[in-house]
N, C-alpha and C positions, 0 to 999 in steps of 0.2 A: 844155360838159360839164355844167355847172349843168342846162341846161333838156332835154337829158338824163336825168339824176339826177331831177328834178320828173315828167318826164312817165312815167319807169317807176315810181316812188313810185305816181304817181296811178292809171296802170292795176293797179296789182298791188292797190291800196283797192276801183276800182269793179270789178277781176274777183272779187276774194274775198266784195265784197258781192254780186253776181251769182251767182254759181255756188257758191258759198261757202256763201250766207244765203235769199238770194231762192230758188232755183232748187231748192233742199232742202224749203224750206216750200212751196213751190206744190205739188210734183209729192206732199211726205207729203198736202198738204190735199186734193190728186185724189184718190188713193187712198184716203183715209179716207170720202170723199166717195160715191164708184162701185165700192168694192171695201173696206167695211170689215174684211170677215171675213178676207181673204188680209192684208190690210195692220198689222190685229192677231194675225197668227200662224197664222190655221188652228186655232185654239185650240179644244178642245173641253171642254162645260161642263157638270156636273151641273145641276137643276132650281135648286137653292141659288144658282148662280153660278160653283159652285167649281170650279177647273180644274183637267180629270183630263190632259189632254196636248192634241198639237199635231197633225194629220192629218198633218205634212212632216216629225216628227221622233218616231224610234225611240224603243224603250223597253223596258225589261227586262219578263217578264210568268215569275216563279219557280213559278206555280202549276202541275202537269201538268195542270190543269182548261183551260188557256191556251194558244191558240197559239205558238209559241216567233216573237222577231225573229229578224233578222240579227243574229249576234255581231256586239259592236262594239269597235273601236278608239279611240273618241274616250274619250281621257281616262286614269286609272288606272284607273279600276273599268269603263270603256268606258260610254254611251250619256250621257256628259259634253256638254251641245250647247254651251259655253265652250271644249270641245278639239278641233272640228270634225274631224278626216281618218283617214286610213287610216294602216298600220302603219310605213308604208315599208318592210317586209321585204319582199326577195326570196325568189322561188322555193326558192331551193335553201340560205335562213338555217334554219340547226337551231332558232331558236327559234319559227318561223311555222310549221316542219313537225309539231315537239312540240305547239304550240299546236291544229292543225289536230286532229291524233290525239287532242288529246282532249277535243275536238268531238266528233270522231263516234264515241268511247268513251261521253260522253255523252248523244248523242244514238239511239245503240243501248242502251243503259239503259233510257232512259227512253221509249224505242218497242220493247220488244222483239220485237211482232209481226211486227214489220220487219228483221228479221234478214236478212242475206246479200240483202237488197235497193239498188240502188244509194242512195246518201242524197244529194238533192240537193244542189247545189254553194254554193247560198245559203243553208244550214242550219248551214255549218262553216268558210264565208268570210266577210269583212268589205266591206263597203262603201267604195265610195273616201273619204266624207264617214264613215264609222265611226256614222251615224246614218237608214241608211235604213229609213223605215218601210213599207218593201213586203215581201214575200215573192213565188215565183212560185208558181202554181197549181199547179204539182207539192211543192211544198217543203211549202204546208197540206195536199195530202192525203196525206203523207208522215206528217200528225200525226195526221190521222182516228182511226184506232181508238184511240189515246192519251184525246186529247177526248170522243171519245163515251164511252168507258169511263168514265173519271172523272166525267163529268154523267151517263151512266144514261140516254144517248138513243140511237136506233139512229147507225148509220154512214151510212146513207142523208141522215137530217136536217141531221147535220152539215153532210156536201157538198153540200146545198141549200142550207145559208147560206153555203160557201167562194164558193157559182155569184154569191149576190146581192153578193157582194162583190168580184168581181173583174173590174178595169178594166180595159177592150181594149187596145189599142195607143194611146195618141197620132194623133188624125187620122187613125188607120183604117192607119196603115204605119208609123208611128215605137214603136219602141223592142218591149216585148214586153209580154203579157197580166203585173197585178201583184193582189197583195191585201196589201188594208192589213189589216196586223194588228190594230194597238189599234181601229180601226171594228170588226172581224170578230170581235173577245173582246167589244168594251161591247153586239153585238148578240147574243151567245151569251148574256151575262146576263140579257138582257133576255127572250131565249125561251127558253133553259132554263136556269134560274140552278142552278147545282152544287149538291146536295145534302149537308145537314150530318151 
């Protein structure tokens, strides 16, 4: 029983050290090594240093000059990356479906050009993770004349830069066409920055 008792002591020391210690520091030191950018966040960074967000995590954007995220669920205020998920509401919870409506109360407000037009499904739903930062390519040009209005640029320009920013499928079959939001507002700044 004794040499028992020693020998699972010992393995449970050299596994925790192995896979525990070792195995955690090798594979952060690869990563930091051949992928420092993904391995620190995806972080993106003004000229200064300073970081304006993350290319893998959503983000609120209040200005109409701005393309809208995904609503989000993580957190109370939503786009919390410490409260990671989705609502857990079901379909048919009164308070997902109130929530829903007034989504797209708000989101026909604040587009009203777009009236009685379908509103895409990722403009007034959540994310499994409550922080995705994609849109699909019908959801930005759902906000086109919103954006362009507020910067004072045609509707055409706009949807030139939804084009430069929106990412095929995965490997050519997986998944569907996306556009990153916060990339697609810090490049709208940068070519037509809103007028004061």
């Amino acid at each position: 029983m004794k040499k028992n008792l020693i020998t699972a002591l010992l393995m449970t020391i050299v596994t925790t050290a192995l896979f525990g210690l070792l195995y955690p520091l090798v594979v952060t030191g690869l990563a930091q090594v051949i992928f420092p950018d993904k391995a620190n966040g995806s972080l993106i960074k003004r000229e200064d240093g300073t970081v304006i967000g993350s290319r893998l995590i959503g983000q609120p954007f209040p200005s109409p000059g701005y393309f809208r995220s995904r609503p989000s669920a993580a957190g109370a205020a939503g786009y919390d990356a410490g409260a990671s998920s989705g609502s857990n509401l079901g379909p048919t919870n009164q308070k997902l479906v109130d929530r829903v409506k007034a989504d797209v109360e708000t989101v026909l407000l604040e587009n009203p050009e777009r009236a009685g037009q379908p509103i895409p499904i990722d403009l007034v739903t959540t994310s499994g993770s409550g922080l995705d930062p994609h849109i699909s390519p019908a959801a930005a040009e759902f906000q086109v004349p919103r954006v362009a209005r507020e910067r004072g640029q045609s509707e055409a320009e706009v949807r030139r830069i939804i084009v430069a920013h929106t990412a095929g499928r995965q490997f050519g079959f997986l998944g569907e066409p996306v556009v990153n939001v916060l990339e697609l507002n810090l490049d709208l700044d940068q070519r037509m920055p809103m007028k004061k």
